[in-house]
C-alpha positions as a LaTeX table, in Angstrom:
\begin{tabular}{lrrr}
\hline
Residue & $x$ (\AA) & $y$ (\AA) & $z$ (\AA) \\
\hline
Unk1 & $-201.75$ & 70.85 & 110.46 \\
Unk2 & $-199.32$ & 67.69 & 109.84 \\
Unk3 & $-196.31$ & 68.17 & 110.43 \\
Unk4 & $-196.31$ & 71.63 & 111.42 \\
Unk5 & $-193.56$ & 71.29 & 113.95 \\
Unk6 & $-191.23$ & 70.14 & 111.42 \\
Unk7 & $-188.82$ & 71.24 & 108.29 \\
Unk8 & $-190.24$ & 69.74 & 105.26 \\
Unk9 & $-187.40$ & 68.40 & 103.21 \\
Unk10 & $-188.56$ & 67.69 & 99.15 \\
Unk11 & $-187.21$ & 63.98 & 97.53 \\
Unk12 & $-186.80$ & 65.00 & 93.84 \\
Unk13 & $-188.44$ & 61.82 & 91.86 \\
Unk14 & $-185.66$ & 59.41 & 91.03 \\
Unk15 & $-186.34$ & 59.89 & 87.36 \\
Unk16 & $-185.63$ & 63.89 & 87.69 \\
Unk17 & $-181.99$ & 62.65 & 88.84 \\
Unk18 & $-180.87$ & 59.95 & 87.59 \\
Unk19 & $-177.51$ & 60.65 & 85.70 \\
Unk20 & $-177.02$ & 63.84 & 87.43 \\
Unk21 & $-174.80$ & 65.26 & 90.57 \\
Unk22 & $-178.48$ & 65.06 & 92.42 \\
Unk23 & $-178.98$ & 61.93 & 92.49 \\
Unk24 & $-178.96$ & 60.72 & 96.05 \\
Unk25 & $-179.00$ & 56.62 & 96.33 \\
Unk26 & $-181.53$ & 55.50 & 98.81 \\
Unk27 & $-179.15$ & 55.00 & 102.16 \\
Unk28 & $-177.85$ & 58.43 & 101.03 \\
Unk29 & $-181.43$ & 59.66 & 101.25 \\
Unk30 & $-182.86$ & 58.35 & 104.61 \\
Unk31 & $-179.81$ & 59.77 & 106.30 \\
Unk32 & $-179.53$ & 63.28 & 105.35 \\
Unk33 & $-182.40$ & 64.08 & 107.41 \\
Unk34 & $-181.41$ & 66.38 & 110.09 \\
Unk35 & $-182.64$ & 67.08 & 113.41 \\
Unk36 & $-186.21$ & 68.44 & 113.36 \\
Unk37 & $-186.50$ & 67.31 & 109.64 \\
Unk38 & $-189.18$ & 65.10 & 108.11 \\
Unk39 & $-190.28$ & 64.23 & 104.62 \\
Unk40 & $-193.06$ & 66.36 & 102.76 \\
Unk41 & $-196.29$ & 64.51 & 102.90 \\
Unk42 & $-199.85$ & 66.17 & 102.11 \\
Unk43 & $-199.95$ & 69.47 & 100.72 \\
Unk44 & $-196.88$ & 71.69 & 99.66 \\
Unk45 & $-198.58$ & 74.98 & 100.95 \\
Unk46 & $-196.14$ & 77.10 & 98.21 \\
Unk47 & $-198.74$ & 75.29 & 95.42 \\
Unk48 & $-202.37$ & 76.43 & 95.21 \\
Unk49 & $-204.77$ & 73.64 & 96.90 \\
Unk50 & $-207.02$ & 71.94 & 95.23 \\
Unk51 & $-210.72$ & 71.68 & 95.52 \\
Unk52 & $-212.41$ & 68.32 & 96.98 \\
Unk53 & $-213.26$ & 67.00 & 93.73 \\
Unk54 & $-211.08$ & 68.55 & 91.00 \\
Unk55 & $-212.43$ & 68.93 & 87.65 \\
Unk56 & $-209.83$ & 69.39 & 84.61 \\
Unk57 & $-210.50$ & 73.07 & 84.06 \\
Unk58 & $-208.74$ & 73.17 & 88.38 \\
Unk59 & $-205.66$ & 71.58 & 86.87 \\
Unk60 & $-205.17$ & 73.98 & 84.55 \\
Unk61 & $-205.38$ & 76.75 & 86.72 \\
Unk62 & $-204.19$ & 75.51 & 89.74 \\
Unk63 & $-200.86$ & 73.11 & 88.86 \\
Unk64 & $-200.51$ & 73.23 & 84.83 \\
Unk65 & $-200.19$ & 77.01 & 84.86 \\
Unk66 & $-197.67$ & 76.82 & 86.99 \\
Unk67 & $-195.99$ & 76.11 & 83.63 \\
Unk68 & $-197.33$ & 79.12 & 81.88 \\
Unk69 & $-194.79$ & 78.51 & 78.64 \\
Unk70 & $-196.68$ & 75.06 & 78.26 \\
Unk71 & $-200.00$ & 75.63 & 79.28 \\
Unk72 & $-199.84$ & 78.95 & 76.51 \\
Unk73 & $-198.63$ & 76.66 & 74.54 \\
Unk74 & $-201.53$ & 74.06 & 74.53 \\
Unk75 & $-204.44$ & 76.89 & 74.87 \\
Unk76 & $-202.77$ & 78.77 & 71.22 \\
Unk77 & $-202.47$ & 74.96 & 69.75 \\
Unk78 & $-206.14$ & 74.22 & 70.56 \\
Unk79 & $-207.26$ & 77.34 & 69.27 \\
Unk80 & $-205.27$ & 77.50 & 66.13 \\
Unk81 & $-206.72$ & 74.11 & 65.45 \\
Unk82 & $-210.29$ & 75.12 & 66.06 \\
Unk83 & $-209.64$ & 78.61 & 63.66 \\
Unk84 & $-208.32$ & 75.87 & 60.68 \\
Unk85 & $-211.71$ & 74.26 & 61.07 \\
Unk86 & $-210.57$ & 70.79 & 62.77 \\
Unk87 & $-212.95$ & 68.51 & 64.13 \\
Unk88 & $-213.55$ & 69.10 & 68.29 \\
Unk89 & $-211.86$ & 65.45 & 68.87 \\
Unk90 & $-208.74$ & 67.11 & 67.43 \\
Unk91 & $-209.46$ & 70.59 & 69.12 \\
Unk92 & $-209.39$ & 68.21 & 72.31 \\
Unk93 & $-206.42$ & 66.68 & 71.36 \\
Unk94 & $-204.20$ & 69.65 & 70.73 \\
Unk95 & $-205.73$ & 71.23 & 74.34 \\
Unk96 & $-204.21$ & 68.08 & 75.77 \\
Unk97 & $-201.42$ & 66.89 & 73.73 \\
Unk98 & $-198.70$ & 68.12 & 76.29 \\
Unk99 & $-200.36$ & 67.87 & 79.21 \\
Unk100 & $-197.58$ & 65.76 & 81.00 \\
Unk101 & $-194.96$ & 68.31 & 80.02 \\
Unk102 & $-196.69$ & 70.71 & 82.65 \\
Unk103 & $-197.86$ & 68.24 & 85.31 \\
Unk104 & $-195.70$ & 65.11 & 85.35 \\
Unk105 & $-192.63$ & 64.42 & 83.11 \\
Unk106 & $-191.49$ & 65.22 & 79.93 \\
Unk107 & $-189.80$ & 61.72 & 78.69 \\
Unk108 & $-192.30$ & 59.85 & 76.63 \\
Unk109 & $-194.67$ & 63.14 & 77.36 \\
Unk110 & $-197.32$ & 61.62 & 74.69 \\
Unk111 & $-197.95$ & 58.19 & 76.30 \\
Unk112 & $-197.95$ & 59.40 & 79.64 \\
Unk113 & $-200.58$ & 61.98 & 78.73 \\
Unk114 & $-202.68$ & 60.05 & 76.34 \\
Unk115 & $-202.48$ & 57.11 & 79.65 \\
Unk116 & $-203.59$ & 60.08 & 81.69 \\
Unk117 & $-206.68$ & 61.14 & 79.92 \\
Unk118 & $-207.58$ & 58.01 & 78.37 \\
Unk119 & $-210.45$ & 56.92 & 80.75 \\
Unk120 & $-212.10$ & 60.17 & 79.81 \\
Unk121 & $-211.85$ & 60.81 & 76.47 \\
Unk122 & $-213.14$ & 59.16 & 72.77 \\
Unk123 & $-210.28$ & 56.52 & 71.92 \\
Unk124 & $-209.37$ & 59.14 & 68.99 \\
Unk125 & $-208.15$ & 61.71 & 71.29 \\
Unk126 & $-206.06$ & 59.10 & 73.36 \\
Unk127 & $-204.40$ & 57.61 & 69.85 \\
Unk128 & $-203.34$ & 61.54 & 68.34 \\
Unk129 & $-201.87$ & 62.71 & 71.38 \\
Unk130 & $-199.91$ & 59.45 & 72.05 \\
Unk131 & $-198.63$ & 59.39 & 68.65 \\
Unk132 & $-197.79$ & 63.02 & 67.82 \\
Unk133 & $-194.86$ & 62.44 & 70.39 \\
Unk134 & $-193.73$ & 60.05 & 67.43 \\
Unk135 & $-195.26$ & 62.26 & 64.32 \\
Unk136 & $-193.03$ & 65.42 & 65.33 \\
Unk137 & $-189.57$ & 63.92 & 63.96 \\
Unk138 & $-191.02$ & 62.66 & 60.58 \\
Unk139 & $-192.31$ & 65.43 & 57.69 \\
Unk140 & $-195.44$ & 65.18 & 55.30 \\
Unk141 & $-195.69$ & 67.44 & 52.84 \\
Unk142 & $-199.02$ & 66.85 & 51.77 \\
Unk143 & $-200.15$ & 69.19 & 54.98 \\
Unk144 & $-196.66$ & 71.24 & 54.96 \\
Unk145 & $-195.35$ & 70.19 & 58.03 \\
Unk146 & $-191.12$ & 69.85 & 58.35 \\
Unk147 & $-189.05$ & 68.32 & 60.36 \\
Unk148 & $-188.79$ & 71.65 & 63.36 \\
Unk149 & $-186.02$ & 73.69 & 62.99 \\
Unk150 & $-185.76$ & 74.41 & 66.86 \\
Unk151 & $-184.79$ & 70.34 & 67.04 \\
Unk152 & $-181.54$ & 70.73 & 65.04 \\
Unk153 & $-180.71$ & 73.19 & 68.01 \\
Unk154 & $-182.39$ & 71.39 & 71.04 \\
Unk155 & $-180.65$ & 67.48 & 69.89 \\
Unk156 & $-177.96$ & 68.36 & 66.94 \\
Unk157 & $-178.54$ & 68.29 & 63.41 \\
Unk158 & $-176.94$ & 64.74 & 63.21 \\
Unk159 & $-179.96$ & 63.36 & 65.76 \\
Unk160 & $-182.02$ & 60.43 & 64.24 \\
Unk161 & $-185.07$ & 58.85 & 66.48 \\
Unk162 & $-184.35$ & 55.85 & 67.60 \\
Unk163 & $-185.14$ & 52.56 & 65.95 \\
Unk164 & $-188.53$ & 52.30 & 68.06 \\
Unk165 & $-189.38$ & 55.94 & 67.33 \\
Unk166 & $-189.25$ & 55.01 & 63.71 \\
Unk167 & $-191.53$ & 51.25 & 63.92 \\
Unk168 & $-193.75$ & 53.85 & 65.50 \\
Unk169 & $-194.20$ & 56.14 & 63.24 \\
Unk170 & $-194.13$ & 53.24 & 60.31 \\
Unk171 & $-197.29$ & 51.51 & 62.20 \\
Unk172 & $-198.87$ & 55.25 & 62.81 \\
Unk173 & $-198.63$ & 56.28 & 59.29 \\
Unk174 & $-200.85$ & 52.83 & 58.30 \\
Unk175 & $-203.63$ & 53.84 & 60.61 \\
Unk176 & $-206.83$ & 55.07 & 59.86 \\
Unk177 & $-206.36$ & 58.27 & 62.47 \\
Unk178 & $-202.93$ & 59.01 & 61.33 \\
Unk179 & $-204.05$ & 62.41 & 60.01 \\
Unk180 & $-205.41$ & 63.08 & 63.53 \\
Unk181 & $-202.57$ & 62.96 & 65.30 \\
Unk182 & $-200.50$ & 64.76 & 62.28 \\
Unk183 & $-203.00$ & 67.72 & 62.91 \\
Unk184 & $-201.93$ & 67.95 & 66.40 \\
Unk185 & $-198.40$ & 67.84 & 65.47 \\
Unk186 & $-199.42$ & 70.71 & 62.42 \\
Unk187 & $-201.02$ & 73.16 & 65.53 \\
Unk188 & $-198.23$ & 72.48 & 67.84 \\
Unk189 & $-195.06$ & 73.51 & 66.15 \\
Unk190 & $-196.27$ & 77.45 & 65.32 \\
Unk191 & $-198.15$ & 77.86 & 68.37 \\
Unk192 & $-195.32$ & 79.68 & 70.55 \\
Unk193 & $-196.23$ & 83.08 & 70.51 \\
Unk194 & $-195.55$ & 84.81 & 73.86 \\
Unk195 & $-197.98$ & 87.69 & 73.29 \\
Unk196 & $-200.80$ & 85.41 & 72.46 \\
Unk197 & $-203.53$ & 85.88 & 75.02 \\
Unk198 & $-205.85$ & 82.43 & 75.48 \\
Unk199 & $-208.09$ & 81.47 & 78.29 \\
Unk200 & $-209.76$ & 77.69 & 79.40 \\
Unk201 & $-212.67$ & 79.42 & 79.34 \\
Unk202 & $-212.71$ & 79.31 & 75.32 \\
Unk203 & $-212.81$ & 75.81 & 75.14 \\
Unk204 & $-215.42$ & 74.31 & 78.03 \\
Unk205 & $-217.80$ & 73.72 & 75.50 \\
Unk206 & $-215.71$ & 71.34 & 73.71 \\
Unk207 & $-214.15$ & 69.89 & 76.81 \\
Unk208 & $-218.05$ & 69.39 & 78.57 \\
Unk209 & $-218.95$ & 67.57 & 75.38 \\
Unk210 & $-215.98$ & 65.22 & 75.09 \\
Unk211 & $-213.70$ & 64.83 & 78.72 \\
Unk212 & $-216.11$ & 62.66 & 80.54 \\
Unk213 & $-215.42$ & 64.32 & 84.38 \\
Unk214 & $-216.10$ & 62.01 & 86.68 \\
Unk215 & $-218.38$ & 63.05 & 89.70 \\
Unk216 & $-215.93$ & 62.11 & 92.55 \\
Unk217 & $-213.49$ & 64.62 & 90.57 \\
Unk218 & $-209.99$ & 63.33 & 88.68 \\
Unk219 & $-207.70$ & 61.82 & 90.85 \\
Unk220 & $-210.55$ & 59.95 & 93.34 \\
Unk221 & $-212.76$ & 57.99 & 90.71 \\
Unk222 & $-210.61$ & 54.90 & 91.59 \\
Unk223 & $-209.90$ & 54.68 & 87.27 \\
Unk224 & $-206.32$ & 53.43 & 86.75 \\
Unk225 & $-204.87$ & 56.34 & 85.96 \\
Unk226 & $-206.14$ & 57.95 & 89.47 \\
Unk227 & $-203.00$ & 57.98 & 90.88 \\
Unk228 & $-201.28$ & 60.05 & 88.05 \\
Unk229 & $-204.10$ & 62.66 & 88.81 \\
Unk230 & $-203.28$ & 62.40 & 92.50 \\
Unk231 & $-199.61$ & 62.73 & 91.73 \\
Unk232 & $-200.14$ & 66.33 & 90.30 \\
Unk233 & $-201.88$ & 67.08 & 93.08 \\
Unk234 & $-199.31$ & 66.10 & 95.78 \\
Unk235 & $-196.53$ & 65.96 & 93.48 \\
Unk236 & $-193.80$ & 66.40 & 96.44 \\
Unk237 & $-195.22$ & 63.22 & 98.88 \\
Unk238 & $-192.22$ & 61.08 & 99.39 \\
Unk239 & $-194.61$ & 58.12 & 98.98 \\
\hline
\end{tabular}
């Protein structure tokens, strides 16, 4: 096994530091190793490994649920959405939408998960879950969605999105899939019930008829967004 002999010492990601007491500059870094001490590379054996070619269906199970509150989350979305009678692209969508929250960062969590999935999904699916990020600060009343209550307590009732938030949402509400994307937004906010009980299982059929998996398995199918994969795989490498 590599490095078997030695303590494996974790480098939190500089963007899960920066601003804070833990940020540790880079000279900072290569010296605090100790005697006997390396850097993690390969597997972190305290996370589940990963089959040889991982499908989507393994990430859920074996990294995203390590973030049961957010994979819950997306599972009761997804099925909420299917129950109102929305079209399997948006079923898709909603299954998806915060799949960065659980696997690779939370800033920006719609772009970096619609730039995760995009090789493997219809361009519909990509465009809603990129752009709810953006549709969850701004109301429409024609499908009874409000701004969320929980945000005047997570950012202050006197938060305002930011003047790039707001072009956003001005250029999303113009396109022809806005209401896709508000539909994800519509079965994400009430889907937070702790007792609710929802498995992967109830939604293979839609994901084998719309996430194209590619044979080598996500993460090795040299796309561009391989490395992101790869990442949630061996998310403690320090390269």
């Amino acid at each position: 096994m590599p490095q078997r002999k030695y303590v494996r010492v974790i480098c939190p990601p500089a963007a899960a530091t920066l601003g804070t007491t833990e940020h540790r500059p880079g000279d900072r870094l290569l010296s605090s190793l100790g005697p006997g001490e390396v850097f993690m590379m390969g597997d972190n054996h305290s996370l589940p490994p990963m089959p040889e070619r991982p499908t989507l269906a393994d990430y859920f199970r074996l990294r995203l649920a390590l973030d049961p509150f957010t994979v819950r989350h997306m599972l009761q979305s997804a099925r909420r959405a299917r129950e109102q009678g929305m079209g399997e692209k948006v079923v898709l969508a909603c299954l998806l939408h915060d799949i960065s929250v659980a696997g690779l960062l939370r800033s920006h969590h719609g772009h970096w998960g619609a730039q995760l999935v995009e090789p493997y999904v219809d361009e519909e699916v990509t465009w809603a879950i990129r752009q709810h990020e953006v549709l969850r600060y701004f109301p429409d009343d024609s499908v009874g969605y409000g701004y969320p209550q929980a945000y005047e307590g997570f950012f202050g009732r006197e938060y305002e999105p930011p003047p790039h938030v707001r072009a956003s949402y001005a250029e999303a509400r113009a396109h022809r899939w806005y209401m896709s994307a508000r539909m994800v937004t519509v079965n994400d906010v009430y889907t937070f019930d702790p007792e609710a009980h929802v498995e992967f299982e109830e939604f293979e059929d839609v994901v084998g008829r719309h996430f194209r998996q590619p044979a080598q398995g996500l993460g090795f199918d040299g796309s561009a967004v391989a490395h992101m994969w790869r990442t949630m795989i061996w998310p403690n490498n320090f390269l």
